[in-house]
N, C-alpha and C positions, 0 to 999 in steps of 0.2 A: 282629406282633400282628394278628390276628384282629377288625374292628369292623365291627358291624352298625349303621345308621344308620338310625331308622325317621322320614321326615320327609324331605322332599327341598327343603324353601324356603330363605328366608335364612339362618337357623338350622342345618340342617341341608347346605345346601350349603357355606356357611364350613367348616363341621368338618371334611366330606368333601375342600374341597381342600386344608385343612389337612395330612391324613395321608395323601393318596393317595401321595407318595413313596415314603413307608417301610414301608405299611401295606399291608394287606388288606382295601380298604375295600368293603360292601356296603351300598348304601342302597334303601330299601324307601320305596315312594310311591306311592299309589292314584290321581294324577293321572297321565294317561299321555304329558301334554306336559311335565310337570317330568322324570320319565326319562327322555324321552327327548332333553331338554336336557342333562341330566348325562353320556348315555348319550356324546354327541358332547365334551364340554366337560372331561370328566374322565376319568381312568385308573381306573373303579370300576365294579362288579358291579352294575348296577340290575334291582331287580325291580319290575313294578309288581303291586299289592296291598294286603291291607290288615295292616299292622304289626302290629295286636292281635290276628290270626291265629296262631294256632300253624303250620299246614300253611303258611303264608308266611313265618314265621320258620324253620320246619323247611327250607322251599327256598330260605331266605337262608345255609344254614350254623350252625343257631344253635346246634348241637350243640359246636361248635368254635372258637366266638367267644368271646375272650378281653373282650370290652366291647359292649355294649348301650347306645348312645343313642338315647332316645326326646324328640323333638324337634318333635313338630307343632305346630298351632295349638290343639290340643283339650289341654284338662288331663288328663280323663280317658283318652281314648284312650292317651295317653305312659304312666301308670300300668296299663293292663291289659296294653299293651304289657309290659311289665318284668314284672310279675307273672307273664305267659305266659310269658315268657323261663324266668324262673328251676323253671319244671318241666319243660323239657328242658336247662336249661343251667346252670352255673357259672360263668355270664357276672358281668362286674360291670355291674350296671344305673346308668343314668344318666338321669332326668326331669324333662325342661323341665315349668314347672305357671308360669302368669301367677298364680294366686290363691294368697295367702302363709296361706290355713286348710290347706290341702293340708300347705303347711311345716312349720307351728306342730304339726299332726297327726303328724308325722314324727318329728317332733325329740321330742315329748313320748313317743311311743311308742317312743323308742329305735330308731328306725326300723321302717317298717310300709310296707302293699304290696306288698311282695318288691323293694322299691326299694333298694337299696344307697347312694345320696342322688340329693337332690334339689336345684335350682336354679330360684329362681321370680325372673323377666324384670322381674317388678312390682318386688321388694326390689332387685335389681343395680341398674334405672334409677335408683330413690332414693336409692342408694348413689353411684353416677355423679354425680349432680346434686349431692348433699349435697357430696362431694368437690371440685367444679367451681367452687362457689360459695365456697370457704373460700380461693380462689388466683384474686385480682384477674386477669381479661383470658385465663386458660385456658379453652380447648375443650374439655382432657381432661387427665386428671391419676390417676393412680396409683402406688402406693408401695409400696413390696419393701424386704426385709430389716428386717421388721417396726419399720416407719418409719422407718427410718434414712436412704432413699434415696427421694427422689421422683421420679418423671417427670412431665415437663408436657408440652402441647403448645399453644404461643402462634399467634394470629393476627398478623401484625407489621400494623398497622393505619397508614394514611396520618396524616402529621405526628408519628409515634413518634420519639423520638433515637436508637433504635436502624436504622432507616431509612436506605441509605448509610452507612452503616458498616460496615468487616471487621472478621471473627470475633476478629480479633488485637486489634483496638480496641474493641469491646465489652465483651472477656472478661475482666472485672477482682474475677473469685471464684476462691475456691482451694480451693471447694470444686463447681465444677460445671462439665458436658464440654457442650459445643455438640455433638451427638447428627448429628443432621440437620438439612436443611432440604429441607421439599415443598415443589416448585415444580412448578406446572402440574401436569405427570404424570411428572414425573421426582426422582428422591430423588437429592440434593447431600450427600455426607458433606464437612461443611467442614473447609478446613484456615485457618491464618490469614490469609490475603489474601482470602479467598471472601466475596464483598460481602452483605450482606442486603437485602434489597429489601421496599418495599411488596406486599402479596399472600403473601411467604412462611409458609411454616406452621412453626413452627422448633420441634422436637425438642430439649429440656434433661433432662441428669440429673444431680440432685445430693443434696446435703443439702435438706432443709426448708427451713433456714435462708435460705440461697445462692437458692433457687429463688425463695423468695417475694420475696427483694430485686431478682432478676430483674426480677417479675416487674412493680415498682413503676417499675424503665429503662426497660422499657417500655413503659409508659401511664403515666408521673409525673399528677400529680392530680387521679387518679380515689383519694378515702380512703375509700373503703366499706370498710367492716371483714365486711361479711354476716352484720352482726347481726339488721336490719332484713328482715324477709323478708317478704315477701307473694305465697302461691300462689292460683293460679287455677284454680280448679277442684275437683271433689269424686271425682275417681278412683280408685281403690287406688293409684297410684302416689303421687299428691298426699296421699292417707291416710300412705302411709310414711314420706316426706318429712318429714312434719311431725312424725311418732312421732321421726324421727332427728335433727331439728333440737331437739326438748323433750330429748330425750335426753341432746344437747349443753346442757345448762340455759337455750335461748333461747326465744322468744316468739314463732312467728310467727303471721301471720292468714292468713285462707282465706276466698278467696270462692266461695261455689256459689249458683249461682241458683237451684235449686228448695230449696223450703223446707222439706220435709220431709225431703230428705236432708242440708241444712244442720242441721237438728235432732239427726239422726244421731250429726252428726258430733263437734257441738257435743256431747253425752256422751261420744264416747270420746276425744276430744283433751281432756285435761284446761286444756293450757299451752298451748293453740292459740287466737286468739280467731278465730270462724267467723263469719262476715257473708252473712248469705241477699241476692244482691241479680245484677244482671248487671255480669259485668266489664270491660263495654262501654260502660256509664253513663256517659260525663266527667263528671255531676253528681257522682254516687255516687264515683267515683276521686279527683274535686277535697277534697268533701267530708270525707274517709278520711286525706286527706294521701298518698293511696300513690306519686302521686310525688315525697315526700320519700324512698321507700323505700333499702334499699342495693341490693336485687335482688326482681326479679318472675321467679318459677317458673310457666310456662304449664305446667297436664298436666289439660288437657280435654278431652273426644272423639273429638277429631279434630286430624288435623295443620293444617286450614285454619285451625281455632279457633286454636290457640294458636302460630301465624304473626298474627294478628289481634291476639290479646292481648298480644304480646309487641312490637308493631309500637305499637300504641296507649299501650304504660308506657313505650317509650321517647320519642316524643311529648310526652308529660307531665313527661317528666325525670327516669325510673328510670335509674341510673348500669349497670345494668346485666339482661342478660334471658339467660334458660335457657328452653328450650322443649322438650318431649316430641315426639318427632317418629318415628310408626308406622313409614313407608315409609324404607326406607335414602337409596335416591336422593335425598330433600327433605335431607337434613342440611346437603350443600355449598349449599344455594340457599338453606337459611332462616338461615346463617352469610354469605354474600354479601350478602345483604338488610339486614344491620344484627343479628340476632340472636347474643347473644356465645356462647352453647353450644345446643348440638341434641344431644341424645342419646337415642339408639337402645335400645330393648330387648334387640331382635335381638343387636346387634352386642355387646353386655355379658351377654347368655349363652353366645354361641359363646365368648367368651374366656375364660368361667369353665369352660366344659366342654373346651376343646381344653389346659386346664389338667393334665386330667387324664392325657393322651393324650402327652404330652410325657415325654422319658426320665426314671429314675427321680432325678437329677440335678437337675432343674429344678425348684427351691423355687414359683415364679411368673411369670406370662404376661400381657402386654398386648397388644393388638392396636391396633396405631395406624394412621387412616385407611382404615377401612375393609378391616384385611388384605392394603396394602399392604406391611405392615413388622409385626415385632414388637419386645418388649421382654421380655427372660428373665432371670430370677436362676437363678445356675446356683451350683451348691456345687462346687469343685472336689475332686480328688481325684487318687490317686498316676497315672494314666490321664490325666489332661488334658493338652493340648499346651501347656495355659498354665503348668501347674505346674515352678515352678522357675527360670523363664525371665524377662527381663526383657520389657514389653510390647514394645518397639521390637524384638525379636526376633522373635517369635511373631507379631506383627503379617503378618510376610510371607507366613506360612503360613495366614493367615485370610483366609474369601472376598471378594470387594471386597464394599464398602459396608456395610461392619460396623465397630462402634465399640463399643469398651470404655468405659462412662460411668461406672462407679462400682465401687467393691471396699468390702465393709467385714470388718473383721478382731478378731475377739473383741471382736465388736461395737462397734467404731470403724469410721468413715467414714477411706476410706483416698481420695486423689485419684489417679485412673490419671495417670501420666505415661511418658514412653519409656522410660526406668531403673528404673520400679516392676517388683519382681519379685512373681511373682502366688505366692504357697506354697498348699499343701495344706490345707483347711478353708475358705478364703478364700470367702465368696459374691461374685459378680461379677455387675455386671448390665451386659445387651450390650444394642444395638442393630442388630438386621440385616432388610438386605430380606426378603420372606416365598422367596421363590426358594431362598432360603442358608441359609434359617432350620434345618431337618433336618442339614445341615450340619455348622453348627455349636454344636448341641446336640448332635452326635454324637460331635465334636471335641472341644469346651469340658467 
């Protein structure tokens, strides 16, 4: 397959190392230091220019590309982008847009632009967080085979019972697979003597069920339920946030300090209570009760603000803190510092678009850590090397550090074991490092 990438940043560089294996990858960038980063760093075609060029799509291939992602930091630029595309080409277009009118624009019009869809960075964060917050003590959490199967990713925090304990001793669900564990910079696929330790990042996949009771082994007496919410700030993300928490029939509040955009807001959140004031007041915080809260959602301006505010609700005695966080690099230091999730725009777009770019096989994609690793639901079929076969078999012929975490079957959660035989329809969802991931998607 043929894929043009117009956008050479976070965004757009995740995607490009995503496919450069199997792919034909060409990324288009007007900066001539980001190509010429990529130029050295990856197996891809860099042009630099400007993307919503025709004559620069023309000298990107675009006559012959089978997919068009437009991926800048500009909304509009990604949409002329594609628009241009699509009068030399039969590309399928793909555009990143942070502003969810562009969306709502889209989807009413049955699609409009020349854009074949769209993915806006603002709704995926608020979806991230909403997620995050609903599974006591996760960083990250996403769900395949149309909920049947979650994935978590836990912090193991100092004085946890799970702490010094092996995988064999811990694991007392019969419906969830110990996935991984990061440590440092290296990915641990555990077997049952492989100890867990403070600092671990520990990769689960299971049912709902199983996960969430995980999730309470590991931080017993923290009972927030995340009904109580209180975000900070008045951003389109924080806008969404709270469109998705009314949606779920809850009540949260929202502080924004200026007051005329608090006014704003306060008409379109109907189930939102909005508090014009700063969220840096301890008078105003004592005040509020907000540290009786169950969780404080930082998504303010800037990444320094909501390290600040999210450092200050816990302070107060917020049981737990989410914070929005621009720059990839800050996520590992504002999760070090005390902060329980960080989550990226970036990195929750590239997973929704490298979604697309995955064989026709693959129902859904998680990107864990940063694109260390992924998470794939795969639909098997007469072709697979799993089909038919017991796991403890087919296991040999699968690349290291991959793990088979869940099967479900005429939509029953099925638990992988050694003797489990995988049949033909079966969705399966894997764990593997991003290395092997082509692999075995090729395979599976």
């Amino acid at each position: 397959m043929r894929v043009v990438i117009v956008g050479a940043g976070q965004v757009g560089s995740s995607i490009a190392a995503s496919l450069e294996g199997d792919h034909e990858v060409v990324v288009v960038d007007n900066d001539a230091e980001r190509v010429n980063d990529l130029t050295y760093s990856l197996d891809v075609l860099t042009i630099e220019g400007d993307g919503a060029s025709l004559s620069t799509l023309r000298e990107a291939g675009i006559e012959a590309a089978d997919l068009l992602i437009a991926s800048t930091d500009d909304d509009e630029t990604n949409i002329v982008a594609c628009t241009t595309a699509k009068t030399a080409s039969d590309a399928f277009t793909v555009a990143r847009v942070k502003q969810t009118n562009y969306l709502d624009t889209w989807q009413a019009a049955g699609g409009a632009f020349g854009v074949d869809f769209i993915v806006s960075s603002n709704l995926l964060a608020a979806q991230t967080m909403v997620r995050v917050i609903g599974l006591p003590a996760a960083r990250d959490v996403d769900v395949f085979a149309e909920g049947r199967v979650m994935m978590a990713e836990f912090g193991v925090p100092e004085g946890s019972p799970v702490a010094g304990r092996t995988v064999a001793d811990a694991d007392r669900f019969t419906e969830l697979t110990f996935a991984a564990l990061l440590r440092d910079d290296d990915i641990v696929i555990p077997e049952g003597e492989t100890r867990i330790e403070v600092g671990d990042e520990l990769v689960v996949i299971g049912s709902p069920e199983n996960t969430r009771t995980f999730a309470g082994d590991l931080t017993p007496g923290r009972d927030e339920d995340g009904r109580d919410v209180v975000i900070v700030g008045g951003s389109e993300v924080a806008v969404e946030v709270a469109r998705l928490l009314e949606d779920r029939g809850l009540h949260p509040r929202l502080i924004e300090r200026d007051p005329a955009r608090a006014r704003e807001l306060a008409e379109r959140l109907a189930d939102t209570t909005v508090m014009a004031s700063d969220a840096t007041d301890r008078a105003f915080l004592d005040r509020e009760h907000v540290g009786d809260a169950d969780v404080v959602i930082a998504a303010l301006g800037s990444d320094e603000k909501n390290l600040l505010a999210s450092l200050l609700a816990s302070r107060i005695g917020v049981a737990r803190t989410v914070a929005l966080v621009e720059t990839a690099e800050y996520t590992d230091l504002f999760e070090a510092v005390g902060v329980g999730a960080a989550v990226n725009p970036r990195d929750a777009t590239a997973e929704e678009i490298i979604r697309f770019t995955r064989d026709g096989d693959t129902e859904n994609v998680a990107i864990v850590d940063h694109d260390r690793a992924e998470v794939l639901e795969i639909e098997i079929d007469g072709d697979s090397m799993l089909a038919g076969r017991p796991i403890r078999e087919s296991a040999a012929d699968l690349p290291a550090r991959v793990t088979i975490g869940a099967i479900t079957r005429d939509g029953t959660f099925v638990t992988p074991r050694g003797d489990t035989v995988v049949e033909v329809g079966d969705h399966v969802v894997v764990f593997a490092e991003t290395d092997v991931i082509d692999a075995v998607a090729g395979t599976i």
